[in-house]
C-alpha positions, 0 to 999 in steps of 0.5 A: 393432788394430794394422791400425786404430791409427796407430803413435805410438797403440800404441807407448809407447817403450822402457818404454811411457811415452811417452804419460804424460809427453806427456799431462802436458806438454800438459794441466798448462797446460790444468787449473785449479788444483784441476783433477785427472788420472787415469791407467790404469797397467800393472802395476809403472808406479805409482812411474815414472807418479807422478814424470812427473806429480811433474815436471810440476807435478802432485801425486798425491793418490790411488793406486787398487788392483784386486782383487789390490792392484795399483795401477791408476790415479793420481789427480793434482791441480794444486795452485796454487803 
């Protein structure tokens, strides 16, 4: 994959956050209000995940667990202010 995929693709920083702060920062002013965000998080990212969306605007409404009871993706909402 590494071959094929530009590196700001594959590189997430020192704690692989890059990508979620960034994503946030461009698609907040782009939701409408009521408008939702979800994210695939890593194993021990929920909290930090959910403060970059929390910084952003964003209002996480909804943690989803995997089999094992791990948080695997956030559900976020523009709530109009």
């Amino acid at each position: 994959m590494r071959d094929y995929e530009p590196r700001n693709a594959l590189d997430g920083g020192k704690n692989g956050l890059i990508f979620y702060r960034r994503i946030c920062e461009e698609w907040v002013q782009l939701l409408n209000d009521f408008g939702y965000l979800v994210f695939e998080c890593g194993i021990g990212q929920s909290g930090e995940i959910e403060e970059i969306g929390r910084q952003a605007g964003l209002t996480p409404i909804e943690s989803v667990k995997d089999t094992l009871g791990i948080d695997r993706a956030i559900v976020f909402q523009k709530k109009p202010y």
